[in-house]
PDB file with SEQRES, HELIX, SHEET and CRYST1 records, atoms N, CA, C and O in Angstrom:
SEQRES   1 A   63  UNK UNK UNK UNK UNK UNK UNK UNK UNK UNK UNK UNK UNK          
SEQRES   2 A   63  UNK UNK UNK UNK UNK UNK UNK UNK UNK UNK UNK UNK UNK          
SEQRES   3 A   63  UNK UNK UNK UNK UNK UNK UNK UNK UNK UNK UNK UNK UNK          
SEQRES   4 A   63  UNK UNK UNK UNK UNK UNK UNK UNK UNK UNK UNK UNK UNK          
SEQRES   5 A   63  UNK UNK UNK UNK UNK UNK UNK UNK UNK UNK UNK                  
HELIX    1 AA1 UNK A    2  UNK A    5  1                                   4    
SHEET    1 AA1 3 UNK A  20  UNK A  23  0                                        
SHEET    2 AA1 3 UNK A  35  UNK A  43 -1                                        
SHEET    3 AA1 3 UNK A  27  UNK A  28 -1                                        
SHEET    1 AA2 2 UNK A  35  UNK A  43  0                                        
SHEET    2 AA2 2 UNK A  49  UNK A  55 -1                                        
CRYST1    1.000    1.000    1.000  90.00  90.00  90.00 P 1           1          
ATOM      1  N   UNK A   1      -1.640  25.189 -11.227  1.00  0.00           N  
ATOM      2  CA  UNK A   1      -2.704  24.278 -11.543  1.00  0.00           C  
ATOM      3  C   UNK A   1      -3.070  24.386 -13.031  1.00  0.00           C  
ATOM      4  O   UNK A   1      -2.848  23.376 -13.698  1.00  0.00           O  
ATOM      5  N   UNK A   2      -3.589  25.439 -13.649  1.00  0.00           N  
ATOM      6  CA  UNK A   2      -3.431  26.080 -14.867  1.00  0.00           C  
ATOM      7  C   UNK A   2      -2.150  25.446 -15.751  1.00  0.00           C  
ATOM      8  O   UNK A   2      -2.389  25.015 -16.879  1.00  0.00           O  
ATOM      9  N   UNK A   3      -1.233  25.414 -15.390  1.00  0.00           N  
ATOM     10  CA  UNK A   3      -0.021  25.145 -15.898  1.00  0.00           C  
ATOM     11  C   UNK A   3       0.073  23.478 -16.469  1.00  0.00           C  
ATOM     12  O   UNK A   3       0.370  22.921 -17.526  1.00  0.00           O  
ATOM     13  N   UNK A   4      -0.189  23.238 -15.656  1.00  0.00           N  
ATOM     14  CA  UNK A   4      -0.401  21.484 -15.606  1.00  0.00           C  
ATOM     15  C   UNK A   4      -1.482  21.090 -16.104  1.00  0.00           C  
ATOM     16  O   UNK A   4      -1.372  19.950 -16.554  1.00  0.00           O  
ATOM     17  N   UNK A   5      -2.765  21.658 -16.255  1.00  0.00           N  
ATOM     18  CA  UNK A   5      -3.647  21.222 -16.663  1.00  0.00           C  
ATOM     19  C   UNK A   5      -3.484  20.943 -18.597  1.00  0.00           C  
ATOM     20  O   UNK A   5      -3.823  20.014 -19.330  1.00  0.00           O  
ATOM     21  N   UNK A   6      -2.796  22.278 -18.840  1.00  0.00           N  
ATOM     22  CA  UNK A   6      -2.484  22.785 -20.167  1.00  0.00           C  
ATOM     23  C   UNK A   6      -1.415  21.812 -20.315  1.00  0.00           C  
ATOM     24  O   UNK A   6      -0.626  22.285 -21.132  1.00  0.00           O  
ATOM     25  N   UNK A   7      -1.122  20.981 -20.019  1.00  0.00           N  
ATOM     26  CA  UNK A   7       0.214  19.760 -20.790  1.00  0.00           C  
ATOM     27  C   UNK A   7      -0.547  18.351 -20.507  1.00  0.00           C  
ATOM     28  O   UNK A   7      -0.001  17.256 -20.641  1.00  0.00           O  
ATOM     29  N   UNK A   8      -1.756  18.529 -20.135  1.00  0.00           N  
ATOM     30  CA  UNK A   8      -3.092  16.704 -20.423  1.00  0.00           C  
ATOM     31  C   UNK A   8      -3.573  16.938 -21.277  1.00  0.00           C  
ATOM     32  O   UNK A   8      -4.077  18.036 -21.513  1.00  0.00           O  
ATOM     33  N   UNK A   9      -3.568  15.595 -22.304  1.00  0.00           N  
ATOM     34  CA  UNK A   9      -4.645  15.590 -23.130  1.00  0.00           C  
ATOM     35  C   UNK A   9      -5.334  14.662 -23.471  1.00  0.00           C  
ATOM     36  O   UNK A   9      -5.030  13.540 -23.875  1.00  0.00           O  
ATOM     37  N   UNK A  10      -6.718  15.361 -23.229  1.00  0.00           N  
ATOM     38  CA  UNK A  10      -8.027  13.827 -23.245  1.00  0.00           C  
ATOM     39  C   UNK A  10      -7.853  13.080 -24.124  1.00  0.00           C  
ATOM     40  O   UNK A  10      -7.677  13.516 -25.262  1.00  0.00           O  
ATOM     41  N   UNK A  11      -7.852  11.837 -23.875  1.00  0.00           N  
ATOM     42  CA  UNK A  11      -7.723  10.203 -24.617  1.00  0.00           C  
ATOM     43  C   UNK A  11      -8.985  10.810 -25.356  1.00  0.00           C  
ATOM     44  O   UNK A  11      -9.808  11.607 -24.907  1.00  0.00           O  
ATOM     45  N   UNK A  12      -8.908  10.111 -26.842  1.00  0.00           N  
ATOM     46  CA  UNK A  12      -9.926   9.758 -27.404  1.00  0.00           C  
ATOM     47  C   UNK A  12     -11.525   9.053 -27.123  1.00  0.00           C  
ATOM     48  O   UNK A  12     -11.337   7.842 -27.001  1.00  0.00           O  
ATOM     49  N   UNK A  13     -12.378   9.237 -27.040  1.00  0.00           N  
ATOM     50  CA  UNK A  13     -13.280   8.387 -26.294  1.00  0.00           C  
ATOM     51  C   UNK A  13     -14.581   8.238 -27.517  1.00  0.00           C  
ATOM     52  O   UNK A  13     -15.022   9.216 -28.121  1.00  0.00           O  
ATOM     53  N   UNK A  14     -15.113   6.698 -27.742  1.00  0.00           N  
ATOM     54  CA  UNK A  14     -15.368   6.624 -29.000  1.00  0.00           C  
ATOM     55  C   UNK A  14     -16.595   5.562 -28.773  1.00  0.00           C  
ATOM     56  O   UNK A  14     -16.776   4.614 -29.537  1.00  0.00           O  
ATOM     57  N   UNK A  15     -17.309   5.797 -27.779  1.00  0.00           N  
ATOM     58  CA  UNK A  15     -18.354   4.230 -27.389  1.00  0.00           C  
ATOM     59  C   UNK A  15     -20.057   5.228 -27.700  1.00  0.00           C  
ATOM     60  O   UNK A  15     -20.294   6.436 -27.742  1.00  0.00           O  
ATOM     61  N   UNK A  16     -20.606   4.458 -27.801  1.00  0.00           N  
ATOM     62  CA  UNK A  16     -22.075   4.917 -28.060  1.00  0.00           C  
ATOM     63  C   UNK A  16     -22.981   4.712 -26.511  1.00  0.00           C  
ATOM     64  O   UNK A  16     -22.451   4.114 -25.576  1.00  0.00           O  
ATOM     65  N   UNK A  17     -24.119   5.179 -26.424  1.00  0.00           N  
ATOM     66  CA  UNK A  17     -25.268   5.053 -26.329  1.00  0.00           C  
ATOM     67  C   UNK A  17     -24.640   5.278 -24.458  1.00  0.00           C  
ATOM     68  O   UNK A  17     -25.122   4.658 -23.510  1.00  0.00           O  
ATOM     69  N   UNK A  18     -23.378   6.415 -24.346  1.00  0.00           N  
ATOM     70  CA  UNK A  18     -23.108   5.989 -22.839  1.00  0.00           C  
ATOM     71  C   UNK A  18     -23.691   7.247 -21.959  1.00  0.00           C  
ATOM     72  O   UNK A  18     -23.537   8.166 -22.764  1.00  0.00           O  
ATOM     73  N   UNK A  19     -24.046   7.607 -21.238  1.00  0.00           N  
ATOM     74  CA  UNK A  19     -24.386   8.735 -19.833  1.00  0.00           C  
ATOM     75  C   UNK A  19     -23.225   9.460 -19.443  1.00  0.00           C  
ATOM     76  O   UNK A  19     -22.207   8.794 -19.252  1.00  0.00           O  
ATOM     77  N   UNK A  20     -23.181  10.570 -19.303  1.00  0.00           N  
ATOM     78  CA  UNK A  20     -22.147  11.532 -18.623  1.00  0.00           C  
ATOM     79  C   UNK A  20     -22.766  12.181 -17.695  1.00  0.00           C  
ATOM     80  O   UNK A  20     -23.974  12.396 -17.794  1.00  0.00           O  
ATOM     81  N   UNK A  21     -22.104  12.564 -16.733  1.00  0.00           N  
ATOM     82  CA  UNK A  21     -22.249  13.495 -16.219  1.00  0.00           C  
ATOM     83  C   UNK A  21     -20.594  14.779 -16.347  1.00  0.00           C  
ATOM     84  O   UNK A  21     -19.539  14.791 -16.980  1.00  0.00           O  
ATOM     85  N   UNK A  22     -21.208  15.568 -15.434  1.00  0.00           N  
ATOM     86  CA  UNK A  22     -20.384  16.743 -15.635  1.00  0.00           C  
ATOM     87  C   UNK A  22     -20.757  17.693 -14.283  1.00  0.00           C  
ATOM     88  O   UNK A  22     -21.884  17.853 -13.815  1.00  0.00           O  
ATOM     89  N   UNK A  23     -19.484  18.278 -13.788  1.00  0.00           N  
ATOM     90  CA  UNK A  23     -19.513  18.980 -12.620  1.00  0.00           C  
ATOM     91  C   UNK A  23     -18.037  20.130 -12.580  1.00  0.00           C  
ATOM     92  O   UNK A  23     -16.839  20.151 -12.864  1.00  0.00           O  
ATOM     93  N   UNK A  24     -18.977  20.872 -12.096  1.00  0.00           N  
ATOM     94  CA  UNK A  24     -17.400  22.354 -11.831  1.00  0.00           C  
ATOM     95  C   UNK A  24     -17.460  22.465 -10.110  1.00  0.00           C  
ATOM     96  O   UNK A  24     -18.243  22.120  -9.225  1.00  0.00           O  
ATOM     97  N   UNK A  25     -16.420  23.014 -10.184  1.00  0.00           N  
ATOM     98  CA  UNK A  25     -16.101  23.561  -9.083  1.00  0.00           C  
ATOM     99  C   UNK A  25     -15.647  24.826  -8.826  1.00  0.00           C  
ATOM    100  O   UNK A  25     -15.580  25.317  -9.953  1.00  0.00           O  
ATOM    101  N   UNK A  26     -15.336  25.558  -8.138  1.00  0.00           N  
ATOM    102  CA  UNK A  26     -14.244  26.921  -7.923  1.00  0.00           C  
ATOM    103  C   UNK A  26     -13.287  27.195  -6.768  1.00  0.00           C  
ATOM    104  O   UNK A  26     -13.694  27.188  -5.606  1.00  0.00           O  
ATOM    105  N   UNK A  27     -11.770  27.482  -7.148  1.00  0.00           N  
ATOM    106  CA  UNK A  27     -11.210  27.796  -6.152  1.00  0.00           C  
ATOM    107  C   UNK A  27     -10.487  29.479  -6.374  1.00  0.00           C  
ATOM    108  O   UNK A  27     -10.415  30.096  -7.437  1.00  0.00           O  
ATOM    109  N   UNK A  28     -10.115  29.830  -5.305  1.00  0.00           N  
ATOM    110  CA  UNK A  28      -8.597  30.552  -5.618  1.00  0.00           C  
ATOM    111  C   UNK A  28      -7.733  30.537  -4.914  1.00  0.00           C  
ATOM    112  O   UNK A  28      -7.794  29.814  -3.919  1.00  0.00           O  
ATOM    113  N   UNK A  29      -6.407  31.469  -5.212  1.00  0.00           N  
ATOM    114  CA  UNK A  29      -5.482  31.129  -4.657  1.00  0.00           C  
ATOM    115  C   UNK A  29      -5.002  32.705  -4.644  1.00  0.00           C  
ATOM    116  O   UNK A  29      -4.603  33.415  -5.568  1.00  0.00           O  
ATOM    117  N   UNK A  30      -5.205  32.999  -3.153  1.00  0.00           N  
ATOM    118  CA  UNK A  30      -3.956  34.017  -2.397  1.00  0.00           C  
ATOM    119  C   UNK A  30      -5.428  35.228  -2.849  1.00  0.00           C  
ATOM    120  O   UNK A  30      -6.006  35.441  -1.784  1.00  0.00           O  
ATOM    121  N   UNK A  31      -6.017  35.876  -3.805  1.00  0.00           N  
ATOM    122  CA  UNK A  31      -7.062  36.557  -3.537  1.00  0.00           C  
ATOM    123  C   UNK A  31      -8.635  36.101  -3.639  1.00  0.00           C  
ATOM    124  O   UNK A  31      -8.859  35.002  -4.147  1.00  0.00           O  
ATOM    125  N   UNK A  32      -9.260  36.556  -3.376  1.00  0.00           N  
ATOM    126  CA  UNK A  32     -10.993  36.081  -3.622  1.00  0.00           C  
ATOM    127  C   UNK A  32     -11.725  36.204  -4.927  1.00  0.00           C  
ATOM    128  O   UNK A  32     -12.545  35.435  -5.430  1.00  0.00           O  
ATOM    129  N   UNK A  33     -11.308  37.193  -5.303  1.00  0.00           N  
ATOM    130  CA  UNK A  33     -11.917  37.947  -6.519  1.00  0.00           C  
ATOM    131  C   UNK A  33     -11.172  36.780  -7.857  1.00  0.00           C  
ATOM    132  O   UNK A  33     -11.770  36.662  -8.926  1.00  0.00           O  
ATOM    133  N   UNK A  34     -10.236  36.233  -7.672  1.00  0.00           N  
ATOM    134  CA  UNK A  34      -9.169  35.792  -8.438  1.00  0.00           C  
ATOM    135  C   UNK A  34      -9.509  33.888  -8.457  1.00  0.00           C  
ATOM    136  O   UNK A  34      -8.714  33.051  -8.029  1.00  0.00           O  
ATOM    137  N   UNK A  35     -11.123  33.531  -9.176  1.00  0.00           N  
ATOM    138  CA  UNK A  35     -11.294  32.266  -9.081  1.00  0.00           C  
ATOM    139  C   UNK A  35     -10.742  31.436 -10.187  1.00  0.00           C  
ATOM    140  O   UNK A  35     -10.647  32.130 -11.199  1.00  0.00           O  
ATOM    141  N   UNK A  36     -10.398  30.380 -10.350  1.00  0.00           N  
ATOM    142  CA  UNK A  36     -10.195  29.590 -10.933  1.00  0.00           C  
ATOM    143  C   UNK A  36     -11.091  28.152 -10.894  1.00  0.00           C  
ATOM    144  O   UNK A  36     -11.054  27.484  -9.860  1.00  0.00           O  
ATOM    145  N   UNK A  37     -11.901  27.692 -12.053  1.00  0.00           N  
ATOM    146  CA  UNK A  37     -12.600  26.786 -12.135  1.00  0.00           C  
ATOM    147  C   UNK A  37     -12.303  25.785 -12.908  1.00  0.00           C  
ATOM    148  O   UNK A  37     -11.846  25.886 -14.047  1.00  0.00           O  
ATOM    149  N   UNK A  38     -12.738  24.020 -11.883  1.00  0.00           N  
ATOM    150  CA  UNK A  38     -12.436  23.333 -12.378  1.00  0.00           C  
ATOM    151  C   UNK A  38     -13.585  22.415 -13.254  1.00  0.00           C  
ATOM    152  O   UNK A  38     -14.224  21.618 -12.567  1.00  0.00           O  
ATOM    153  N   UNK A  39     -13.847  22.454 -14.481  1.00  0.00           N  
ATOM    154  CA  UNK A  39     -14.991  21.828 -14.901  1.00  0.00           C  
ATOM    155  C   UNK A  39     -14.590  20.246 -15.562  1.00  0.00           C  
ATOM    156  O   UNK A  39     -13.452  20.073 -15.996  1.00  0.00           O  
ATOM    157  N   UNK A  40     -15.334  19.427 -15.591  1.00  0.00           N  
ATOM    158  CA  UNK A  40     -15.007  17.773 -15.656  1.00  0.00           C  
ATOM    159  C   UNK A  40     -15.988  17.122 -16.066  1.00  0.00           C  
ATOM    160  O   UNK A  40     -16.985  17.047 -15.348  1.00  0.00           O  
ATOM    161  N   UNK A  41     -15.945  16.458 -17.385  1.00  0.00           N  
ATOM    162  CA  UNK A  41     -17.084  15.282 -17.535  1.00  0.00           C  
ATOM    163  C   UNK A  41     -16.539  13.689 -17.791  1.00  0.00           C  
ATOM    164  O   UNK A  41     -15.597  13.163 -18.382  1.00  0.00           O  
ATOM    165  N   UNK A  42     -17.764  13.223 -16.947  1.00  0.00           N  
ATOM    166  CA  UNK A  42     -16.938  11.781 -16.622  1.00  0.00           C  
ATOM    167  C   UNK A  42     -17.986  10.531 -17.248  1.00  0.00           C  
ATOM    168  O   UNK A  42     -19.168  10.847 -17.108  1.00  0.00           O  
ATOM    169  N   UNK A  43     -17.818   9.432 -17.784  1.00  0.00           N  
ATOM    170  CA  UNK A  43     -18.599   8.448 -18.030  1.00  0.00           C  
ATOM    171  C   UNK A  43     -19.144   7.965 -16.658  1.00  0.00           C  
ATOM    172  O   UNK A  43     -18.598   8.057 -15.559  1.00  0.00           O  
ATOM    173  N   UNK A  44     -20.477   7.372 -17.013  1.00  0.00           N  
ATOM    174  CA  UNK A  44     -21.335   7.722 -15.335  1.00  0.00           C  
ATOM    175  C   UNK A  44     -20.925   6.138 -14.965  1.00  0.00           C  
ATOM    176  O   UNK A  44     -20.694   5.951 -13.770  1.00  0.00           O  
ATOM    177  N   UNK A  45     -20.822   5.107 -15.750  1.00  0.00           N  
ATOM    178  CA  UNK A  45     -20.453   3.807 -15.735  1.00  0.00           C  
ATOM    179  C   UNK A  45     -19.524   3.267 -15.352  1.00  0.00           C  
ATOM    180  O   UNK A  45     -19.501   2.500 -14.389  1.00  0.00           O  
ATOM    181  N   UNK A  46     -18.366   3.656 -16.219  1.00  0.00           N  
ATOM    182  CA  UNK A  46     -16.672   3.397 -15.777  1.00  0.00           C  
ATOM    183  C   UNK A  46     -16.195   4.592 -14.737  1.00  0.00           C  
ATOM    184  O   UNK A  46     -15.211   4.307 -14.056  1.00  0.00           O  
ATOM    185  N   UNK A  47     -16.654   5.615 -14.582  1.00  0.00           N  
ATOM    186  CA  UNK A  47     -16.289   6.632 -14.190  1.00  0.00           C  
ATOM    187  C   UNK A  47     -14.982   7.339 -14.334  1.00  0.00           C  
ATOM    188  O   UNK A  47     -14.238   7.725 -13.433  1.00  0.00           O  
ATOM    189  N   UNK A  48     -14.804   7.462 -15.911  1.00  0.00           N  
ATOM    190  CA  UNK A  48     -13.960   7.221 -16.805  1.00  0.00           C  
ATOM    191  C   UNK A  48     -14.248   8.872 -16.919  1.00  0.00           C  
ATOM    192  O   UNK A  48     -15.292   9.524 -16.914  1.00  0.00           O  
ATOM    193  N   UNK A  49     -12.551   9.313 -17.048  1.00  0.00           N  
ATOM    194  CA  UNK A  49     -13.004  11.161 -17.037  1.00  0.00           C  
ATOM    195  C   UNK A  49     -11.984  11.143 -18.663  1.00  0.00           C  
ATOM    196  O   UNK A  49     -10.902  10.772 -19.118  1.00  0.00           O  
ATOM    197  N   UNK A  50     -13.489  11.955 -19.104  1.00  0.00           N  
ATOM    198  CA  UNK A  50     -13.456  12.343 -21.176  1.00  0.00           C  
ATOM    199  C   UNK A  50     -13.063  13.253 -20.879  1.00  0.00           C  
ATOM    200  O   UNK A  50     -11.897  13.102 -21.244  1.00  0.00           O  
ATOM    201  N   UNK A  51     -13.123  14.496 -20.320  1.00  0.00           N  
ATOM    202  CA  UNK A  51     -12.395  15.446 -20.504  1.00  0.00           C  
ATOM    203  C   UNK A  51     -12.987  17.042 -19.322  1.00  0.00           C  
ATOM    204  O   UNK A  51     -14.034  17.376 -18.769  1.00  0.00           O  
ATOM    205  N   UNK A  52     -11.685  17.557 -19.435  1.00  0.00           N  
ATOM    206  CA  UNK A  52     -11.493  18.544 -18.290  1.00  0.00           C  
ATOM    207  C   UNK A  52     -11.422  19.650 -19.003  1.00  0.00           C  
ATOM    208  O   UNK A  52     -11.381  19.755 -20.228  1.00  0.00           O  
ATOM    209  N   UNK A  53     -11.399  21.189 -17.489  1.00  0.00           N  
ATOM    210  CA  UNK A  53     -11.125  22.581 -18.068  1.00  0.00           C  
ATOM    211  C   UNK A  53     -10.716  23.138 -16.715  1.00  0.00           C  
ATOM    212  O   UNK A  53     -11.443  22.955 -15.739  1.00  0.00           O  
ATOM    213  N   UNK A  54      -9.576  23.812 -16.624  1.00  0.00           N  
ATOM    214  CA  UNK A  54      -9.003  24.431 -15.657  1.00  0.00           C  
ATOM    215  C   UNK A  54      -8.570  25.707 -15.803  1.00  0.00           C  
ATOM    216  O   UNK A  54      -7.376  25.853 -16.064  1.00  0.00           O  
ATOM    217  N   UNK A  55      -9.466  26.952 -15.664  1.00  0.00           N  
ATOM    218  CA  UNK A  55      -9.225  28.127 -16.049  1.00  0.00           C  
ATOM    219  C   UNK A  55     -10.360  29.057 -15.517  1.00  0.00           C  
ATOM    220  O   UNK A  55     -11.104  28.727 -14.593  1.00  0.00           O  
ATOM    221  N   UNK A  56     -10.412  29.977 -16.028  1.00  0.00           N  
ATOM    222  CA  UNK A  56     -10.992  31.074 -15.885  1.00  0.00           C  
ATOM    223  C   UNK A  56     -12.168  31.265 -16.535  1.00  0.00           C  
ATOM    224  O   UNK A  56     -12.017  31.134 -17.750  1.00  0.00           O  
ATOM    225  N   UNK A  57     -13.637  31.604 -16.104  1.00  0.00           N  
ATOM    226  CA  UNK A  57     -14.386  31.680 -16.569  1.00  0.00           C  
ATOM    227  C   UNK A  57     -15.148  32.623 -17.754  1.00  0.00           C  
ATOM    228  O   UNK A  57     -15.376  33.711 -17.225  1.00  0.00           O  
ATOM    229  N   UNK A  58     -15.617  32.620 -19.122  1.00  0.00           N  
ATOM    230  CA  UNK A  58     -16.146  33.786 -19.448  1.00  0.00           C  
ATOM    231  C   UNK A  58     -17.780  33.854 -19.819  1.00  0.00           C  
ATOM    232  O   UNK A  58     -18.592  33.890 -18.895  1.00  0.00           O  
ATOM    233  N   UNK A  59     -18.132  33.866 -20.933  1.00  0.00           N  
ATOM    234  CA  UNK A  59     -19.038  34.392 -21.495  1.00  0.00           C  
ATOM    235  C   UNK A  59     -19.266  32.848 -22.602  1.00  0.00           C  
ATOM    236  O   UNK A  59     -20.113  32.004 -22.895  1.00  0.00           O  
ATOM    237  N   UNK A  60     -17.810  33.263 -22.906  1.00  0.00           N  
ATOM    238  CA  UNK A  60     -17.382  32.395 -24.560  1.00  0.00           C  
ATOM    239  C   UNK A  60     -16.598  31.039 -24.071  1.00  0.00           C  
ATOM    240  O   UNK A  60     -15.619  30.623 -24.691  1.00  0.00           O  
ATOM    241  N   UNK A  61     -17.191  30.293 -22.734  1.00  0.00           N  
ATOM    242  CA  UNK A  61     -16.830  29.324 -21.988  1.00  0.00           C  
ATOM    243  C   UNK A  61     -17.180  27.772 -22.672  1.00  0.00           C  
ATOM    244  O   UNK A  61     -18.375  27.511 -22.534  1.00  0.00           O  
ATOM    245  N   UNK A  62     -16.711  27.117 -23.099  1.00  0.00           N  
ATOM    246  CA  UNK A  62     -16.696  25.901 -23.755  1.00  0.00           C  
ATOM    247  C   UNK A  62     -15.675  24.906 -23.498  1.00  0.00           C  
ATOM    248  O   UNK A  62     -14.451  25.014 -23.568  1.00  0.00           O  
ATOM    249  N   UNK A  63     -16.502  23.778 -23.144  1.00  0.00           N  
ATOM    250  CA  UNK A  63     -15.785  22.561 -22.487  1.00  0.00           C  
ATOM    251  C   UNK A  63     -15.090  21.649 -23.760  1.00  0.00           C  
ATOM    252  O   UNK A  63     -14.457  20.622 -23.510  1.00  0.00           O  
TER     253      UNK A  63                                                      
END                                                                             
């Protein structure tokens, strides 16, 4: 998932005065302790997705 995420890259997005939202999620795979999160912000209008994050969480976490 990781793998694939790292070869998209967010379109340019260049409009004014628009609403986002933004939402994560968490999964893992094969242990518990071992999450992987998916974070996403989307235009609330078109529901047009600006841009993603598929990884691991830290401290120094930036979308």
């Amino acid at each position: 998932m990781v793998k694939i995420s790292n070869q998209i890259r967010a379109q340019y997005f260049n409009k004014l005065g628009c609403k986002f939202e933004i939402d994560e999620l968490w999964t893992y795979i094969k242990q518990k302790d071992n999450f992987t999160w998916i974070t996403y912000v989307i235009e609330r209008e078109t529901k047009q997705v600006i841009d993603f994050f598929v990884g691991s969480k830290s401290k120094n976490f930036n979308l």
